[in-house]
C-alpha positions in Angstrom: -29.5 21.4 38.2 -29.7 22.6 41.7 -27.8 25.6 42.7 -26.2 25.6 45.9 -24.3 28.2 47.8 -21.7 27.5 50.4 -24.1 28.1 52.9 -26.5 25.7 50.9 -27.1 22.2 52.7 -29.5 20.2 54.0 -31.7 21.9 56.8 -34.1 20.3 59.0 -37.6 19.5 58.2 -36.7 19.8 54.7 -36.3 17.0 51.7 -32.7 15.4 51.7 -32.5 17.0 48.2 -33.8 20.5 49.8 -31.0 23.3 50.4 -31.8 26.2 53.0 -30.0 29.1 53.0 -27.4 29.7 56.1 -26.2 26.2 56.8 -22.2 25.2 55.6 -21.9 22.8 52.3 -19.9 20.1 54.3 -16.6 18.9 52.7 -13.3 20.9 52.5 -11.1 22.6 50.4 -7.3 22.4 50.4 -4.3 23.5 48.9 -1.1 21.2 48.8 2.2 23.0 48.4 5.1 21.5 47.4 8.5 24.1 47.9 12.3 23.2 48.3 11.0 19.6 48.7 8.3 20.1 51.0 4.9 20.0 51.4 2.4 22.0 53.5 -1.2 22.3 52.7 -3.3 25.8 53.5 -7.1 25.9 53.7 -9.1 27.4 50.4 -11.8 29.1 50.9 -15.2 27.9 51.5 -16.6 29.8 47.8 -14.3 26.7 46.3 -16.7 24.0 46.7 -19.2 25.6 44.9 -17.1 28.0 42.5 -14.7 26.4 40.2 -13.4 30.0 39.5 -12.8 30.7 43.0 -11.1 27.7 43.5 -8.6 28.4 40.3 -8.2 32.0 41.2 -7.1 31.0 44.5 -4.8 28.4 43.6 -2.8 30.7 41.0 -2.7 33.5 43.8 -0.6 30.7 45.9 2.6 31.0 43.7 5.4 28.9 44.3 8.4 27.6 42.5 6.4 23.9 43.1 3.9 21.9 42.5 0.2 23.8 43.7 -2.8 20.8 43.6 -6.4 22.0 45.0 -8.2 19.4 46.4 -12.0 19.3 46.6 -14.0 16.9 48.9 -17.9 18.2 48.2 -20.5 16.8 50.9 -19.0 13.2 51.2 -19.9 12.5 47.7 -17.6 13.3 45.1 -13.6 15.1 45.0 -12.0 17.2 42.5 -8.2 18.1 41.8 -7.5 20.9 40.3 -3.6 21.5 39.3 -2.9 25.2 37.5 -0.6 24.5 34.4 1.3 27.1 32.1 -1.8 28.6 30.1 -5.1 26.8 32.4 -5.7 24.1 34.9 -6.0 20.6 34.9 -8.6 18.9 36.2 -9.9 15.4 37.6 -13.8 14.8 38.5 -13.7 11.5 40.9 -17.5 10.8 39.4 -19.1 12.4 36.4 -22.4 11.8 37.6 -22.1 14.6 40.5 -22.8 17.2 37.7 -26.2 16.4 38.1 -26.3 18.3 41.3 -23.8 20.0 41.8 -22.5 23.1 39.9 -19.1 22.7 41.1 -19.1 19.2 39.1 -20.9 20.7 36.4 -18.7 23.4 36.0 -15.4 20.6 35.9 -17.2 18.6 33.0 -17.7 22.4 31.4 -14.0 23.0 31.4 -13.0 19.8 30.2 -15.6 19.8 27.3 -17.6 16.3 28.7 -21.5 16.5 28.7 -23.4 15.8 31.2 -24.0 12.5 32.0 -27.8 11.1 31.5 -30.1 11.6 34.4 -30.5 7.8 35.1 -26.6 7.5 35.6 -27.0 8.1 39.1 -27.1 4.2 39.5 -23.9 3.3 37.3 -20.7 3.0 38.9 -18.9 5.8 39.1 -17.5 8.2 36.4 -14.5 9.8 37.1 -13.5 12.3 34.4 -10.4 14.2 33.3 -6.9 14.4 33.2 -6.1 11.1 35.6 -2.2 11.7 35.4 -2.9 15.0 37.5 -1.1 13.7 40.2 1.3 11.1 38.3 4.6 13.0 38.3 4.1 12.9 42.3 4.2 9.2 42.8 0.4 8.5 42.0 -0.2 6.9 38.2 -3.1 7.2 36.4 -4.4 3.7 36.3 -4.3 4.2 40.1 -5.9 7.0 40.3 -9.0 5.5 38.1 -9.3 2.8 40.3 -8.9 5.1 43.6 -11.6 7.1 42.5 -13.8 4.2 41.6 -13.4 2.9 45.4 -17.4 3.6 46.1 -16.8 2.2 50.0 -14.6 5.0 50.5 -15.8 8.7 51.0 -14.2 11.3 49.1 -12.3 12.4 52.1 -10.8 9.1 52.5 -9.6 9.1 48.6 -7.4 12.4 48.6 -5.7 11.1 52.1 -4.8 8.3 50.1 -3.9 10.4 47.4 -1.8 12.6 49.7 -0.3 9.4 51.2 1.0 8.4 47.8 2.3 12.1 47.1 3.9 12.6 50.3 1.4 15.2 51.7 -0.6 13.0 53.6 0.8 14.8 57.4 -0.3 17.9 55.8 -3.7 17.4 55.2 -4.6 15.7 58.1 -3.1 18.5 60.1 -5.5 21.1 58.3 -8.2 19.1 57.3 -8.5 17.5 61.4 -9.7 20.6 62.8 -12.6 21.4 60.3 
């Protein structure tokens, strides 16, 4: 498994598959807040997208008397929400086969006790794993959120705006995630 930093990406002259040093993982990490029937979202900190612990320890440092959902959009392949819950965190994995190369993945499937998927899954469709009612108190079911993450025309941040647009935090994210 490749290790990446969140200054690991792709550099020039190097393989696709290659990660130099210095250069920004692209994707985002966000917080969505609900309080007194609101929603705002806050930026996480870079270290999320390749630290699940980071991303957690962040999240439960946000308190509020609402709902708290970490959303992970990791280098236009994959997404992760993460929702902290009375004694851990749940946790959804948009595709299962990102573990392969991405520790941030990997670490998801750890949590939820899935292996790893097979090497030559990379071709399958994808395999989204976890707890797919995550966001189903908030207007988004769990059947939809299977299929949503199954939608392999759409890139990951395309998925959580839907997601958002079904929880009511849609606004919110595009006003943080817009200036990236």
């Amino acid at each position: 498994m490749a290790v990446q930093s969140v200054r690991d990406s792709v550099s020039p002259g190097t393989n696709k598959g290659t990660q130099a040093r210095d250069e920004v993982l692209p994707g985002f990490a966000v917080a969505a807040i609900r309080e007194e029937g609101r929603w705002r979202c806050a930026r996480l900190d870079a270290e999320a997208l390749v630290d699940l612990d980071s991303a957690i320890t962040e999240l439960r440092s946000l308190r509020s008397t609402g709902a708290v959902i970490g959303l992970l959009a990791v280098d236009d392949c994959f997404f992760v929400l993460l929702r902290p819950v009375p004694g851990g965190v749940s946790l959804m994995l948009s595709d299962a086969v990102a573990a392969l190369d991405y520790d941030v993945a990997a670490d998801v499937l750890d949590l939820l006790r899935v292996e790893l998927p097979p090497d030559d899954a990379g071709d399958d469709e994808p395999w989204p794993e976890g707890d797919m009612a995550i966001v189903a108190d908030l207007g988004l079911p769990a059947d939809e959120l299977e299929v949503l993450a199954g939608e392999w025309e759409l890139y990951p941040d395309e998925q959580l705006a839907a997601i958002g647009r079904r929880c009511g935090f849609a606004d919110a994210l595009a006003e943080v995630v817009g200036g990236r």
